[in-house]
PDB file of N, CA, C and O in Angstrom:
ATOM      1  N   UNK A   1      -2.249 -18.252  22.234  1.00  0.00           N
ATOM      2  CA  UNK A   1      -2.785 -16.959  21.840  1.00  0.00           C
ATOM      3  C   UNK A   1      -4.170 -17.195  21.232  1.00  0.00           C
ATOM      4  O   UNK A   1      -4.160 -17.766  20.141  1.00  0.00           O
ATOM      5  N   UNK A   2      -5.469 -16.825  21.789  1.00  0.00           N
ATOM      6  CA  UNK A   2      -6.786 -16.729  21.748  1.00  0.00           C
ATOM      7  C   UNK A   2      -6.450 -16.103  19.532  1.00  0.00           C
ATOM      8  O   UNK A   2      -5.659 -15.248  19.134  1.00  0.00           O
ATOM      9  N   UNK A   3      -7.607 -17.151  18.517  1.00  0.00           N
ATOM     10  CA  UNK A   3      -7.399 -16.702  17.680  1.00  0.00           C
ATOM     11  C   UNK A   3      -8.335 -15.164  17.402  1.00  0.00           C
ATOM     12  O   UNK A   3      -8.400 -14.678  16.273  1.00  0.00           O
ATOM     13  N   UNK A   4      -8.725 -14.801  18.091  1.00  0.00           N
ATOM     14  CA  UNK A   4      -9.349 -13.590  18.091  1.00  0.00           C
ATOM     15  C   UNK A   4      -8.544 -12.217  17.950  1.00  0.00           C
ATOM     16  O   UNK A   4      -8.704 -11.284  17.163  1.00  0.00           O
ATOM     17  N   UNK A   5      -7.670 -12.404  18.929  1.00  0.00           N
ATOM     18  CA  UNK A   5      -6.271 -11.704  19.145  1.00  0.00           C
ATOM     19  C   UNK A   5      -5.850 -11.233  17.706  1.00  0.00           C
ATOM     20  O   UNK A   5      -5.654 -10.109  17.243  1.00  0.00           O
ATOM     21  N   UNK A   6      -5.780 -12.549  17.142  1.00  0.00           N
ATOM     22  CA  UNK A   6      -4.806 -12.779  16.470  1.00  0.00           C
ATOM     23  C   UNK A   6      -5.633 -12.183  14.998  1.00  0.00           C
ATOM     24  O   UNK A   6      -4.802 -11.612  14.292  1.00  0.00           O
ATOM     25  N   UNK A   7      -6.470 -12.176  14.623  1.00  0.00           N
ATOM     26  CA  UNK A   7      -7.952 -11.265  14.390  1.00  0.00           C
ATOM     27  C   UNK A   7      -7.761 -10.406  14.157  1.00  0.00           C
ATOM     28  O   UNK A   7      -7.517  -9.968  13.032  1.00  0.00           O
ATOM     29  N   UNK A   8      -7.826  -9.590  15.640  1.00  0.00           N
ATOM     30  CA  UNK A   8      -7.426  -8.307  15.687  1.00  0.00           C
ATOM     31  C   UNK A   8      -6.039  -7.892  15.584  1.00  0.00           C
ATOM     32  O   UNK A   8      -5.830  -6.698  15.796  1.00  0.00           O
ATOM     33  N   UNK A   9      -5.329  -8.424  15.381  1.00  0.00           N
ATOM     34  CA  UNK A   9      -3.868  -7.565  15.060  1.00  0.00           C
ATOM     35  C   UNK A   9      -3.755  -7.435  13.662  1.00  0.00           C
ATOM     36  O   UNK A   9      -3.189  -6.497  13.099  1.00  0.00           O
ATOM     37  N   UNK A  10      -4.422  -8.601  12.989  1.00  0.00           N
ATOM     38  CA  UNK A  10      -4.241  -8.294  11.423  1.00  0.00           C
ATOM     39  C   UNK A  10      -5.534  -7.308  10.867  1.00  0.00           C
ATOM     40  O   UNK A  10      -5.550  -6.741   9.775  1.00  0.00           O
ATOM     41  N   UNK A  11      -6.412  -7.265  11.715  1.00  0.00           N
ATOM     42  CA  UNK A  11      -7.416  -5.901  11.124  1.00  0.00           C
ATOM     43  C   UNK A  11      -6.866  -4.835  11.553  1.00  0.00           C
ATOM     44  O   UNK A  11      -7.645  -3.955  11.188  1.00  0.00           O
ATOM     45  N   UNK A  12      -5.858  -4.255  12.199  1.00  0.00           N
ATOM     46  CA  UNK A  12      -4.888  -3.364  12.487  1.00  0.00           C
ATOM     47  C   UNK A  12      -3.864  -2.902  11.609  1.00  0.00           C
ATOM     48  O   UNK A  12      -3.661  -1.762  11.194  1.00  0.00           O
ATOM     49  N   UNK A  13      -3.069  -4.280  11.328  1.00  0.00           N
ATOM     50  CA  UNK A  13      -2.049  -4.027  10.255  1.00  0.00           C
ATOM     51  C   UNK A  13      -2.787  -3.950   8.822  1.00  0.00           C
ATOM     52  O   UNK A  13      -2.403  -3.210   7.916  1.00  0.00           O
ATOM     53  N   UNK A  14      -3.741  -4.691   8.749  1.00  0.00           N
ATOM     54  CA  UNK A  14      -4.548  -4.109   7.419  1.00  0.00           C
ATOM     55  C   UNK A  14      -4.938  -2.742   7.300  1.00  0.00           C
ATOM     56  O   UNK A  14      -4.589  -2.168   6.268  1.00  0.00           O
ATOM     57  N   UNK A  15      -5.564  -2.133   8.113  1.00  0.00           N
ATOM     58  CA  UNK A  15      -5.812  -0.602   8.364  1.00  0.00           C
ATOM     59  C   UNK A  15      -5.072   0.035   8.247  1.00  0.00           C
ATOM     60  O   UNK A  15      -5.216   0.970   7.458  1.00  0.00           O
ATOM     61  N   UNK A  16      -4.085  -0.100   8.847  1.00  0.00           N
ATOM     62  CA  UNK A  16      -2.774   0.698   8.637  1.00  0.00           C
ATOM     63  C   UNK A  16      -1.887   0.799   7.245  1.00  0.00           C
ATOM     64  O   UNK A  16      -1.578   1.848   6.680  1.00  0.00           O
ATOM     65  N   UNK A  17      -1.523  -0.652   6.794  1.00  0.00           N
ATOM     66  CA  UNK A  17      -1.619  -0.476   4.407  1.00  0.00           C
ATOM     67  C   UNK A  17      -2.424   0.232   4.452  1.00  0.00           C
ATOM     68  O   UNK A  17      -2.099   1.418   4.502  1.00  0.00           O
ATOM     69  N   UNK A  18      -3.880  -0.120   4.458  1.00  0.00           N
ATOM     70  CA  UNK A  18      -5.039   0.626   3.530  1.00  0.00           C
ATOM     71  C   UNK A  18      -4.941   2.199   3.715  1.00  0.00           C
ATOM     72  O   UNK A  18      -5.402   2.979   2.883  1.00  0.00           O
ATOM     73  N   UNK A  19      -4.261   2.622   4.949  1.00  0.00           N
ATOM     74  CA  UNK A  19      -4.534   4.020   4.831  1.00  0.00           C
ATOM     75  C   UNK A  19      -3.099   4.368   4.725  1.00  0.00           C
ATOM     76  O   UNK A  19      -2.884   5.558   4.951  1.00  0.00           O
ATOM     77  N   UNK A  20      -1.951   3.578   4.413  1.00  0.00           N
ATOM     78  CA  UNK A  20      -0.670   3.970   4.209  1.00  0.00           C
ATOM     79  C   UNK A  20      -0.900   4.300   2.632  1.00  0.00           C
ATOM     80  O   UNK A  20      -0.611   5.434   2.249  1.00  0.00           O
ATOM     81  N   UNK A  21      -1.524   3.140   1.498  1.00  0.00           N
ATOM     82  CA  UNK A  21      -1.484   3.528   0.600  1.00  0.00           C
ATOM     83  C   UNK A  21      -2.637   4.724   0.001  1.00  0.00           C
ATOM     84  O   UNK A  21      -2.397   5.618  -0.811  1.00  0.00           O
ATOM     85  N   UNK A  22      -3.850   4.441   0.633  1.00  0.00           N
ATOM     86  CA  UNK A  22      -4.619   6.118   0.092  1.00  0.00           C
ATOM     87  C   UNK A  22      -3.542   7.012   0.659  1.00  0.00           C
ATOM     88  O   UNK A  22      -3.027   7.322  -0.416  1.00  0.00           O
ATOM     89  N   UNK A  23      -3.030   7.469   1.307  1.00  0.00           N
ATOM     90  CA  UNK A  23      -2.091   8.835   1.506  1.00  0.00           C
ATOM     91  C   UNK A  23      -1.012   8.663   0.547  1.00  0.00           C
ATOM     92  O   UNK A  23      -0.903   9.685  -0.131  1.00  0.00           O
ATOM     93  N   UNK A  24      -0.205   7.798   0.241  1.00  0.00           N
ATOM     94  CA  UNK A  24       0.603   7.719  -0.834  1.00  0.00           C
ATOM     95  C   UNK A  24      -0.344   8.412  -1.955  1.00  0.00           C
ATOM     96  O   UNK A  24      -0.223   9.560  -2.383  1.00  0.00           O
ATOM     97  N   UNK A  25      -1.281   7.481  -2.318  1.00  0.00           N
ATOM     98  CA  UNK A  25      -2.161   8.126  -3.660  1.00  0.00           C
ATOM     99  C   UNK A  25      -2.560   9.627  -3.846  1.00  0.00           C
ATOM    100  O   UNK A  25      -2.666  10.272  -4.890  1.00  0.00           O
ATOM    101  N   UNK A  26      -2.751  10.000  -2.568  1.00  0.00           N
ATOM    102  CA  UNK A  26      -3.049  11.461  -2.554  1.00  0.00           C
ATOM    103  C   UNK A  26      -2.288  12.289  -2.835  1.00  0.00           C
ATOM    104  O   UNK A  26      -2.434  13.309  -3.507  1.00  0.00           O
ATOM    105  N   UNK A  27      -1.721  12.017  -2.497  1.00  0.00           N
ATOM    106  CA  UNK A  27      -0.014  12.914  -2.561  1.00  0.00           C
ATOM    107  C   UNK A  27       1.002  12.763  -3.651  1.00  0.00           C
ATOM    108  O   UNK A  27       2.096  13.327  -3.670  1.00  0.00           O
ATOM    109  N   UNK A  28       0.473  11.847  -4.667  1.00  0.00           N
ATOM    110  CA  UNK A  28       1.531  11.526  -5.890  1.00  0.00           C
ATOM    111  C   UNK A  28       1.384  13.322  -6.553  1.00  0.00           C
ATOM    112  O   UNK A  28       0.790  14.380  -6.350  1.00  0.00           O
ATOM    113  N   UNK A  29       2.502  12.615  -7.532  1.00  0.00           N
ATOM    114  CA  UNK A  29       2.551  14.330  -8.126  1.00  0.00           C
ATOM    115  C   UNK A  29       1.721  13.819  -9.443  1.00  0.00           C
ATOM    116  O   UNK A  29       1.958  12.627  -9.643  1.00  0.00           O
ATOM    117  N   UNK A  30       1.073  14.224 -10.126  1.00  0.00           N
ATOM    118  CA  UNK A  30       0.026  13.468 -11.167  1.00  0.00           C
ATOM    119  C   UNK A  30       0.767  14.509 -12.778  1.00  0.00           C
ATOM    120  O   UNK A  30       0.589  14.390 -13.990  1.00  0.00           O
ATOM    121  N   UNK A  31       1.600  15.458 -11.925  1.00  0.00           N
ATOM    122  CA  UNK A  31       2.279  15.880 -13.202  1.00  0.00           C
ATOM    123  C   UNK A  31       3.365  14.752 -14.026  1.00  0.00           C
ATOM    124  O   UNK A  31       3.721  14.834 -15.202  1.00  0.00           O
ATOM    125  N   UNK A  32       3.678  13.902 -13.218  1.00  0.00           N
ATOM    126  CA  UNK A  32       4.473  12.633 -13.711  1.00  0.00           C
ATOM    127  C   UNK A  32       3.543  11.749 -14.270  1.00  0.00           C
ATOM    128  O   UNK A  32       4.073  11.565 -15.366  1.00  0.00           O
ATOM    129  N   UNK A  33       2.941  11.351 -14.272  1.00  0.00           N
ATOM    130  CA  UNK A  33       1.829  10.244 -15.157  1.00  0.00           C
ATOM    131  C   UNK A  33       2.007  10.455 -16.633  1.00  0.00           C
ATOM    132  O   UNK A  33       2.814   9.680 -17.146  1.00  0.00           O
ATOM    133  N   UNK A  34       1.603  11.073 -17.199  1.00  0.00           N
ATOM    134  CA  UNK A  34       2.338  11.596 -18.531  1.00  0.00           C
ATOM    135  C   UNK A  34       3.424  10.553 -18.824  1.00  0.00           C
ATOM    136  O   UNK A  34       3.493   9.497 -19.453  1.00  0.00           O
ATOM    137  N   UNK A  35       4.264  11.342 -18.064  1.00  0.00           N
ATOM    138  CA  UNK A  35       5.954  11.050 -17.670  1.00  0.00           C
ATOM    139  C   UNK A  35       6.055   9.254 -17.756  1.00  0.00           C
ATOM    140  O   UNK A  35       6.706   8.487 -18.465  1.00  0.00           O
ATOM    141  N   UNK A  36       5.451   9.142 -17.086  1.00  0.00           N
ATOM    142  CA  UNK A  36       5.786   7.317 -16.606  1.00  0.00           C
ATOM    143  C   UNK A  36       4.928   6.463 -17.900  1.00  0.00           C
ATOM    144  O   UNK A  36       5.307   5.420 -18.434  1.00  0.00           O
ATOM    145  N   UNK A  37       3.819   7.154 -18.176  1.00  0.00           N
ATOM    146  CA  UNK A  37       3.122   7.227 -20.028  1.00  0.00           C
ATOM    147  C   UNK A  37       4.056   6.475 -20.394  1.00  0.00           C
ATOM    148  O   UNK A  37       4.490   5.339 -20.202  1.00  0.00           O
ATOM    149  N   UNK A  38       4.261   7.395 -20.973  1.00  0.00           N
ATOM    150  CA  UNK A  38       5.847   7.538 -22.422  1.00  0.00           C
ATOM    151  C   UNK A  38       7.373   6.524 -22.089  1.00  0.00           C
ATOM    152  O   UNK A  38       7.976   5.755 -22.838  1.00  0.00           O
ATOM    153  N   UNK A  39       7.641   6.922 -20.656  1.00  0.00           N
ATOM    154  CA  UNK A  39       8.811   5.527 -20.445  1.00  0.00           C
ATOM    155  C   UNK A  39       8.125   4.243 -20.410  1.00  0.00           C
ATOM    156  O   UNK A  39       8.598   3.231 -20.927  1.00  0.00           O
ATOM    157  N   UNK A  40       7.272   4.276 -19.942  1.00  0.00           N
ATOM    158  CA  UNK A  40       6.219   2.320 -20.310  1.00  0.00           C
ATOM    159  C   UNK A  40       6.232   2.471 -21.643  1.00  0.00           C
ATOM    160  O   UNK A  40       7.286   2.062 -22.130  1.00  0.00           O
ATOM    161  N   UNK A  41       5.583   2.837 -22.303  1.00  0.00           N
ATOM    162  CA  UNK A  41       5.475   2.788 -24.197  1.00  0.00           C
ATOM    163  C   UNK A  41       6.902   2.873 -24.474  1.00  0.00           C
ATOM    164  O   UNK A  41       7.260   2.027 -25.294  1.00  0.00           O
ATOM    165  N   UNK A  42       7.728   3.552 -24.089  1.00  0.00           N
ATOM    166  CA  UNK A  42       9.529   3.196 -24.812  1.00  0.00           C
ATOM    167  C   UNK A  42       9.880   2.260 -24.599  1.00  0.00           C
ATOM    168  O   UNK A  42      10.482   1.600 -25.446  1.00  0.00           O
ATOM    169  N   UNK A  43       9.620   1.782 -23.248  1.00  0.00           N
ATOM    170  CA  UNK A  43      10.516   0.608 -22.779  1.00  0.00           C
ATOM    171  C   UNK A  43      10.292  -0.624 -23.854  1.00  0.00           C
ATOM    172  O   UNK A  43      11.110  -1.173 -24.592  1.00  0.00           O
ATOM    173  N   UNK A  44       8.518  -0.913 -23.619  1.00  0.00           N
ATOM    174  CA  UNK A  44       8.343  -1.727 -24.614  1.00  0.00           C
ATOM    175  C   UNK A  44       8.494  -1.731 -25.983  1.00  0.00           C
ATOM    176  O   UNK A  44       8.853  -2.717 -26.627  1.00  0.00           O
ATOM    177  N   UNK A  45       8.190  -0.498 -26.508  1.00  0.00           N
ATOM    178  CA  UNK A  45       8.149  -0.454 -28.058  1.00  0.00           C
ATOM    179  C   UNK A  45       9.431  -0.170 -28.746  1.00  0.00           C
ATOM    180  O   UNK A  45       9.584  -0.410 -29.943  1.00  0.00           O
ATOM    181  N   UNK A  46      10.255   0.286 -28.072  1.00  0.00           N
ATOM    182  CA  UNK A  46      11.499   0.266 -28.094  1.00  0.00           C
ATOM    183  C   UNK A  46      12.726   0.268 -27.279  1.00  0.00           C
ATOM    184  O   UNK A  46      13.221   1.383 -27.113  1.00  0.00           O
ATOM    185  N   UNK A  47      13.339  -0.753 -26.723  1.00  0.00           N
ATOM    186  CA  UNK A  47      13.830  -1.301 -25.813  1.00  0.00           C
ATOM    187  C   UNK A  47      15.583  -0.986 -25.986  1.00  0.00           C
ATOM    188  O   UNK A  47      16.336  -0.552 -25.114  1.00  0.00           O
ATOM    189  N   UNK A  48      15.922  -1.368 -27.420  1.00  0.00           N
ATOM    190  CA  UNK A  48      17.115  -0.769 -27.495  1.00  0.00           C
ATOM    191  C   UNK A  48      17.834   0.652 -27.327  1.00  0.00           C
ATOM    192  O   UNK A  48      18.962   0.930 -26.921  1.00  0.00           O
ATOM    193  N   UNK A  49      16.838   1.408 -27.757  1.00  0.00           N
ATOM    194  CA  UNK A  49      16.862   2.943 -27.430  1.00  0.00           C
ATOM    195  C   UNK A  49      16.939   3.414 -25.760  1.00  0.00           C
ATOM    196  O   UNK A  49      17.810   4.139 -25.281  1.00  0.00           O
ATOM    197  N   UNK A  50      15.806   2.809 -25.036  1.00  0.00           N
ATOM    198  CA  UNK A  50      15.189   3.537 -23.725  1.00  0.00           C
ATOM    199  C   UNK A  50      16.312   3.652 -22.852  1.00  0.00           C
ATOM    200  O   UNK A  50      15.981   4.333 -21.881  1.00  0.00           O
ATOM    201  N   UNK A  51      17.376   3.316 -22.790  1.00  0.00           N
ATOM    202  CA  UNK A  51      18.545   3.609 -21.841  1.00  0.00           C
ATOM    203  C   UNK A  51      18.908   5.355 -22.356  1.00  0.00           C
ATOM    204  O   UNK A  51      18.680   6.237 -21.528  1.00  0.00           O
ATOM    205  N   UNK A  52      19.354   5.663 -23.461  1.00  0.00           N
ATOM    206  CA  UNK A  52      19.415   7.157 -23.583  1.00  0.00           C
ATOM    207  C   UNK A  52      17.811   8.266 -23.196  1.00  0.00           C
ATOM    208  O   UNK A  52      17.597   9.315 -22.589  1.00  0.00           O
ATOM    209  N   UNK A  53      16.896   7.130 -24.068  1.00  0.00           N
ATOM    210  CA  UNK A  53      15.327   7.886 -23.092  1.00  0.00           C
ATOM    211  C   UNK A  53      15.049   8.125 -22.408  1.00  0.00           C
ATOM    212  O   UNK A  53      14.268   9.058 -22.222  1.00  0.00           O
ATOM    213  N   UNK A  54      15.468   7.507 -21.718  1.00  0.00           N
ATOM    214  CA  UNK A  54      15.083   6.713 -20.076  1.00  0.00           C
ATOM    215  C   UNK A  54      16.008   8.405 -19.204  1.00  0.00           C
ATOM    216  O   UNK A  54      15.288   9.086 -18.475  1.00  0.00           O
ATOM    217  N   UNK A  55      17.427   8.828 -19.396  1.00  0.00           N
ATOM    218  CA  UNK A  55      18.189   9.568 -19.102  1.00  0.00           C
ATOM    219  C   UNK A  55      17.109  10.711 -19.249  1.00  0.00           C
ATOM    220  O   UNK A  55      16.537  10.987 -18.195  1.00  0.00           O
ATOM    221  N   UNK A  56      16.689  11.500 -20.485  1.00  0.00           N
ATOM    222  CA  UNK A  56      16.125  12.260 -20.691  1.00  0.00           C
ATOM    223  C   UNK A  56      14.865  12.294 -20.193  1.00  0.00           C
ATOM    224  O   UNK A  56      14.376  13.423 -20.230  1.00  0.00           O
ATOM    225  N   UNK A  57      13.935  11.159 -19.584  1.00  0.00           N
ATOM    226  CA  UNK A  57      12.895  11.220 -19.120  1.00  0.00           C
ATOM    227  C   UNK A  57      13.242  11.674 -17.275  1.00  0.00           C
ATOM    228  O   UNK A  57      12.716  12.552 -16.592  1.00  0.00           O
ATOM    229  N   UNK A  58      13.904  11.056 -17.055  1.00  0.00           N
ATOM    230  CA  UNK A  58      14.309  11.445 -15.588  1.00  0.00           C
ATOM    231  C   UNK A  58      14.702  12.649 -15.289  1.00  0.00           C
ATOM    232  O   UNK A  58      14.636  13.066 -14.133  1.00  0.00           O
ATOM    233  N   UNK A  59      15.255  13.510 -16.490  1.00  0.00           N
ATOM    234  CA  UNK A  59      15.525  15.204 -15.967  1.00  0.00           C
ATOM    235  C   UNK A  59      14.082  15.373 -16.319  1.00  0.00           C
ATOM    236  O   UNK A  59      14.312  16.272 -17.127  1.00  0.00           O
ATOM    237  N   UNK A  60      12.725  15.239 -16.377  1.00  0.00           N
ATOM    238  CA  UNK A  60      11.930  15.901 -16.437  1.00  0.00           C
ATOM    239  C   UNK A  60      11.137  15.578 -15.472  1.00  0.00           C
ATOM    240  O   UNK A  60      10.399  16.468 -15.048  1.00  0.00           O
ATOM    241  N   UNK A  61      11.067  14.207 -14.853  1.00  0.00           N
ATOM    242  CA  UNK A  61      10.320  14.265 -13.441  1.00  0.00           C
ATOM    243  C   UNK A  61      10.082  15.295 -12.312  1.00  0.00           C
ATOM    244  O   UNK A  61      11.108  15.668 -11.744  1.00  0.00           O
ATOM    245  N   UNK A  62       9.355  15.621 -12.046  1.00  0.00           N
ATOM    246  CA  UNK A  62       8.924  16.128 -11.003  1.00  0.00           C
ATOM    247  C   UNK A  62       8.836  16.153  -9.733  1.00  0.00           C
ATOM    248  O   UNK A  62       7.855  15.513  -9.355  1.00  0.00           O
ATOM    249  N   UNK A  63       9.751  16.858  -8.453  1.00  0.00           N
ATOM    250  CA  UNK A  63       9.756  16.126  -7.424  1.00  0.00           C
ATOM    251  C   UNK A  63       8.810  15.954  -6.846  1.00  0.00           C
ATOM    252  O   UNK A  63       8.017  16.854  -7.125  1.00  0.00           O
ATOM    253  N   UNK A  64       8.276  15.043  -5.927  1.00  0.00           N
ATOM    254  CA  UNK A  64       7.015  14.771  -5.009  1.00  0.00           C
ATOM    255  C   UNK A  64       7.132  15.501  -3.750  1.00  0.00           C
ATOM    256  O   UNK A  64       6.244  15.415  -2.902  1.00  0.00           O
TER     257      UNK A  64
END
């Protein structure tokens, strides 16, 4: 297999991530950011707690 080929199939499958993930990005719901905020800062800052948090943070997500 000519490495040129081989070249071009991975500047293909690269193209194809790169524009798999900008459309993911576009399309997030940005009303959750907040949301995902506050469970990163629980998890860490308080770790024993975030399992009951964690419950209460998930009824407030937002569907995508």
């Amino acid at each position: 297999m000519p490495l040129e080929l081989i070249y071009g199939i991975c500047i293909v499958v690269l193209g194809i991530g790169i524009a798999y993930a900008i459309r993911q990005h576009r399309t997030r719901n940005r009303a959750n950011d907040a949301i995902s905020q506050t469970a990163t800062r629980e998890r860490y800052d308080h770790p024993e707690r975030y399992e009951q948090t964690e419950k209460e943070l998930k009824r407030k997500v937002h569907p995508s």
